[in-house]
N, C-alpha and C positions, 0 to 999 in steps of 0.2 A: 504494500500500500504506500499511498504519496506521504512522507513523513516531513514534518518541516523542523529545524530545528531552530532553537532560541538564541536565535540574534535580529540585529538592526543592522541588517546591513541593505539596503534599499536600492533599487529601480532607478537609472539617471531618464527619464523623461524630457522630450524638448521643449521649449514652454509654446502655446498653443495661443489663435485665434481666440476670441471669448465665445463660448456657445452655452447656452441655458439646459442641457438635456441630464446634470449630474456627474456625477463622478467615474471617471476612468481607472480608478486602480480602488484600494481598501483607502479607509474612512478612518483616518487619524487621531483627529480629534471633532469636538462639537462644543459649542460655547450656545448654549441658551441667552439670549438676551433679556433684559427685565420686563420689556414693556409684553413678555409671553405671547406675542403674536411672532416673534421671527426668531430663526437661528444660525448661526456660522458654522460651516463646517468646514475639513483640510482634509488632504488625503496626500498618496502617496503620488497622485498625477499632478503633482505640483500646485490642484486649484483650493482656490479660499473661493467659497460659493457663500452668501446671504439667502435665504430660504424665507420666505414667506410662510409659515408653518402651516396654518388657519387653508391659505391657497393651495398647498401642497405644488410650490411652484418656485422656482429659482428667480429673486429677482437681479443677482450682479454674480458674475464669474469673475475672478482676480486671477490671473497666470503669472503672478510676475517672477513668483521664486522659480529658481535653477536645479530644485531636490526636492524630494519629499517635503511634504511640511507637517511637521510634529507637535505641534502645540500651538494652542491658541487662548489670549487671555482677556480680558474685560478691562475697561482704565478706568478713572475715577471720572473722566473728562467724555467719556464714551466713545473715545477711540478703540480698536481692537488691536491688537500686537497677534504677528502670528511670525512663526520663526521654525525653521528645522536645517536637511542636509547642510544646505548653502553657508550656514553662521551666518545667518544676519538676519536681525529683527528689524521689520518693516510694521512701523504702525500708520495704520487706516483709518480714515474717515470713514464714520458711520453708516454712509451707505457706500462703502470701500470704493473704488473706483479702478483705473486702468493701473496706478501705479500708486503706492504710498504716499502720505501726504510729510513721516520723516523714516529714513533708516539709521540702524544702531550697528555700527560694525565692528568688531573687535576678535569676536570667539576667531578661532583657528580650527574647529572642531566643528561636526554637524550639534545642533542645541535640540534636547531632548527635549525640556522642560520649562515652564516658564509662571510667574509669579508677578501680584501687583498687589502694593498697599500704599493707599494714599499718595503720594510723588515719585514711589520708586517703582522700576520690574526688576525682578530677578532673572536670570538665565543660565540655564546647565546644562550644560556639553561635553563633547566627547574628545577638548582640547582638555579633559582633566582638570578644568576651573567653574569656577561660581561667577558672574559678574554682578554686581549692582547698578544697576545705572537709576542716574539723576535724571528722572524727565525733563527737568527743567530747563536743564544746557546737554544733555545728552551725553554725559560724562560718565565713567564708569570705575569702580571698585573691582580691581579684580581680587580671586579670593581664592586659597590656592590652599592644599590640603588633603584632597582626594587621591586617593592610587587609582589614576584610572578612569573610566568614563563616568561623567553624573550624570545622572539619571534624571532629578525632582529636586527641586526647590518647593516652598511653602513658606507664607511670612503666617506665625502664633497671631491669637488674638493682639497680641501686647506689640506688633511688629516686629519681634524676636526671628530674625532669616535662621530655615535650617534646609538641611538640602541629604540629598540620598545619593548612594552611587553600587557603583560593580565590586567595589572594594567591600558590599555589606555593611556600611557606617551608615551613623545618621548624624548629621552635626551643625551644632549650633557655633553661627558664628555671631562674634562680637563687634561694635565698631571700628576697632582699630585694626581689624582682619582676622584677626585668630581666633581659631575656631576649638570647639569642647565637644568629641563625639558623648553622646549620651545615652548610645544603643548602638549593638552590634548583633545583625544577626549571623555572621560565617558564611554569607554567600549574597550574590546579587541582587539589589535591591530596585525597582523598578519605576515604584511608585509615591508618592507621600502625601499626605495631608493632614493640616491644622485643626484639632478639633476644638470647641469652642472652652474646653476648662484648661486650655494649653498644652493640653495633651496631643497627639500622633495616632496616624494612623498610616501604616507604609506594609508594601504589596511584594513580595519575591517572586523571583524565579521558582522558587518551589511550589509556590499556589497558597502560599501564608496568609494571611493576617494577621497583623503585628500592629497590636494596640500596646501604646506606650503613656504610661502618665506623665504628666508635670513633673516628681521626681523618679522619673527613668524606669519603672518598673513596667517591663513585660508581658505582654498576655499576646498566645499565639490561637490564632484558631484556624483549622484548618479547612480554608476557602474552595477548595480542588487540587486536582493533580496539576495542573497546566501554569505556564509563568502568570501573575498578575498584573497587567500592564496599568490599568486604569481605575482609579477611584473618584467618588463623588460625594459629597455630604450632602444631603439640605438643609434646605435653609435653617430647620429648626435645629440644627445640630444631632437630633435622635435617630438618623437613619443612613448608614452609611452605604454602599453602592461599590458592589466588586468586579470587573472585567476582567477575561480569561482569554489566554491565548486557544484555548480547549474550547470557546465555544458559552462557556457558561457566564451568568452573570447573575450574582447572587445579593439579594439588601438583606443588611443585617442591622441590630437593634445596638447603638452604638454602646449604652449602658450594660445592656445583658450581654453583648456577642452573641444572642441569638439569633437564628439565620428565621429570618422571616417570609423572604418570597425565593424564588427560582425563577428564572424567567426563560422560557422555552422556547427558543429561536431557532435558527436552520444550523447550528453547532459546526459553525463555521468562526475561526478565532474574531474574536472582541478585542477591537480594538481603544475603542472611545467609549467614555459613559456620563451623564449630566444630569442632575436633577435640572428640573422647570424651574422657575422662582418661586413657584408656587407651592412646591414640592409633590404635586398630584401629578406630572407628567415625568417620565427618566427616558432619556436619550441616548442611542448607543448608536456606534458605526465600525463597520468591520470589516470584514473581507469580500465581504457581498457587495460593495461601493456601494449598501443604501444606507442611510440614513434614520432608523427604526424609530417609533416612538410606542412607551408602553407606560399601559395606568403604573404608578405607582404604589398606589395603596394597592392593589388587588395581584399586580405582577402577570396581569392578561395584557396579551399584545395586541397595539394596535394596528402597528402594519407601516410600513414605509412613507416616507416623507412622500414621494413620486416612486410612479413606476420605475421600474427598474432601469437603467441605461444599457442593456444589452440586448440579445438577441436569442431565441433559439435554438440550442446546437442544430446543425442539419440532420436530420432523420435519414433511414436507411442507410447508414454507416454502423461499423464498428460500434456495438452497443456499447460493449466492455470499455472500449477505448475512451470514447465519449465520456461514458462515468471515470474516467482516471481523470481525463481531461480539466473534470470540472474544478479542481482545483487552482488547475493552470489559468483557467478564464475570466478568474480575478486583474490579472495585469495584460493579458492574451488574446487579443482580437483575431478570428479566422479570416475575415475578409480585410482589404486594405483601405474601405470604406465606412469602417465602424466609429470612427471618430476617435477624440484623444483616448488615449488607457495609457497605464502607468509606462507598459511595455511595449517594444514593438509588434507590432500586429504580423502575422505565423505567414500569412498568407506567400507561397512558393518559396517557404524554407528550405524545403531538399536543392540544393546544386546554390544553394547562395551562400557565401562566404561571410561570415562573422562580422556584423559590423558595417554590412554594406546599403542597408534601407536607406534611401535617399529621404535627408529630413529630419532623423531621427539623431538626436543627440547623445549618442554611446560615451560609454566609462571611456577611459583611454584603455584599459586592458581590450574591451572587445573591440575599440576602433584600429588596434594592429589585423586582423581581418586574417591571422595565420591558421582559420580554419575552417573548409567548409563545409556547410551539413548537409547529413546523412542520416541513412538509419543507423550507422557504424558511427558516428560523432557527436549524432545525440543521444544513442543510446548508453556513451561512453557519460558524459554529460549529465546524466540522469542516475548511473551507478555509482560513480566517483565525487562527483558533485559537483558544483558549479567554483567553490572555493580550492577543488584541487586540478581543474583541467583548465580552466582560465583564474588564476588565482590573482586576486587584483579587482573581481569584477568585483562589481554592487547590484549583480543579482542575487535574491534572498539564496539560501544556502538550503537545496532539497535533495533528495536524491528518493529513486523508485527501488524500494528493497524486493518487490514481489518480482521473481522474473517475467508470471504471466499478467501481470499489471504491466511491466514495461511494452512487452510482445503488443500488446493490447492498444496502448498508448499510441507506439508507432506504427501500428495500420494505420490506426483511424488519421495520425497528422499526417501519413502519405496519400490517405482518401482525398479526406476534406481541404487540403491546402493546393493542391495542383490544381 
């Protein structure tokens, strides 16, 4: 079976024409806005969409970043900051437009995570620092401590910045830069958030949750098997909001760690999750590029922002093949007419050389073009992986363990792609 393994390592997409039909690759993050009638969303095809929720209708596409976009956050002034591969946060005017109204440049790193309280954001990346910046004058703190990629930043009720990383820490820094890890769990940390008695709430790799008090004391419960990427509190503080790379996405009762609803989606990995402002709506986005919205008190789905932005597989092909397929069709367009997706579109892969779609913006690994595919190159491609036969790339990292899942696989893209 198609197995993915846990990393961020992402898709270079080329930035795109603006079209209103949804998103092209998984669903990164989701920013609810106050006024409860519209929401932001970012994915991996580089777009920040505005969504009309109520219409279930895209009102602005933003293309402007060069990567995935990983995060997105609210400002005190109602600007939106959204920031991911590229290192650079770009903050928008409210109904975002064609380009940024300022950008923030500094990370060297793609920026995971991002944070606002009152005049500042925070931002965490995978140049192994924290920054602060000054809205004001767009100045910035760097903040340095981490072994390794960060993960999450969170500012406490009190403004107190702490921030998470790969290295397992969770740390509080102080104004003058120095930081006081406060919690450690022995492996990657994904996730984090402020709760409202200044206590934590942060997400593993292992499928944890990891509520931590005021004075540092631990409480883990066990959310799933699958990495935690995303958390959500509402408004009231009493209910907090688990996203799984696994598919699952579970609210839990902040005081008791009692797991209160499940929410039963197409168990495809979560990547995004939001309460409403109102806390009766939770918002999630995934690998399905849609946008889902579900009662929150009840944990019954409501069903997607918009239909979905794809298509059909073609019938009368390779049944088996097809269903492997489906995992690939998150970033994978069959035809060369499908519109943007994270990835380039498959269409007359066999005899075309790595790297050579015209249009399409490649890593530099696959823009060296020293290989062309085959059933013999992708099916090597697919056993070995993507990080060991082009190593360098920024395609996520899978490989096909079943051999008649692969067999399967490559009919159907010799079928359906000529």
């Amino acid at each position: 079976m198609l197995r993915f393994f846990w990393v961020f390592l992402l898709l270079a997409a080329p930035a795109m024409t603006q079209d209103l039909t949804g998103h092209g690759g998984p669903v990164r993050a989701v920013l609810p806005l106050p006024d409860g009638q519209h929401i932001v969303s970012a994915g991996f095809d580089h777009a920040v969409i505005l969504w009309d929720a109520r219409a279930g209708q895209a009102r602005a596409v933003a293309r402007w970043h060069r990567g995935s976009v990983n995060a997105l956050v609210l400002l005190p002034d109602r600007r939106i900051a959204s920031a991911g591969e590229g290192g650079r946060i770009a903050l928008w005017a409210p109904g975002l437009g064609a380009a940024p109204a300022q950008v923030l440049e500094g990370h060297t790193g793609q920026i995971a995570g991002l944070a606002s309280h009152r005049g500042f954001l925070a931002s965490a990346a995978w140049d192994g620092t924290v920054r602060l910046w000054h809205l004001a004058d767009g100045s910035a703190q760097i903040l340095e401590g981490h072994r390794g990629n960060v993960n999450a930043v969170a500012f406490r009720p009190d403004g107190a910045l702490v921030s998470a990383g790969f290295d397992g820490t969770i740390r509080l820094w102080a104004a003058n830069g120095s930081n006081q890890i406060i919690a450690e769990a022995g492996l990657p940390l994904n996730a984090l958030i402020a709760l409202p008695d200044g206590g934590l709430a942060a997400g593993g790799v292992d499928g944890v949750l990891r509520l931590i008090t005021p004075n540092g004391a631990m409480r883990e419960v066990e959310a799933g098997t699958r990495p935690i990427v995303a958390l959500s509190l509402d408004a009231s503080g009493t209910r907090l909001a688990v996203a799984s790379l696994g598919g699952n996405v579970t609210i839990w009762g902040v005081e008791t760690a009692r797991l209160l609803h499940t929410l039963e989606g197409p168990g495809l990995p979560v990547w995004s999750v939001a309460f409403a402002p109102d806390g009766r709506l939770l918002w999630t986005g995934g690998a399905d590029r849609q946008v889902r919205r579900w009662d929150a008190l009840s944990g019954r789905a409501i069903g997607p922002i918009a239909a979905p932005a794809t298509t059909d597989l073609p019938q009368g092909l390779d049944a088996h093949g097809a269903q492997v397929f489906r995992a690939c069709s998150a970033c994978h367009a069959l035809t060369p007419d499908a519109g943007p997706m994270a990835g380039p579109h498959l269409y007359g892969i066999f005899g075309r050389r790595m790297g050579s779609l015209p249009g399409y913006a490649y890593s530099e690994r696959l823009a060296r073009g020293d290989i062309t595919w085959d059933a013999t190159t992708i099916g090597d491609l697919f056993t070995r992986g993507p990080d060991v036969v082009t190593p360098g790339t920024k395609m996520p990292v899978q490989r096909v363990d079943n051999a008649e899942d692969l067999a399967a696989l490559l009919r159907f893209l010799e079928q359906v792609t000529r």
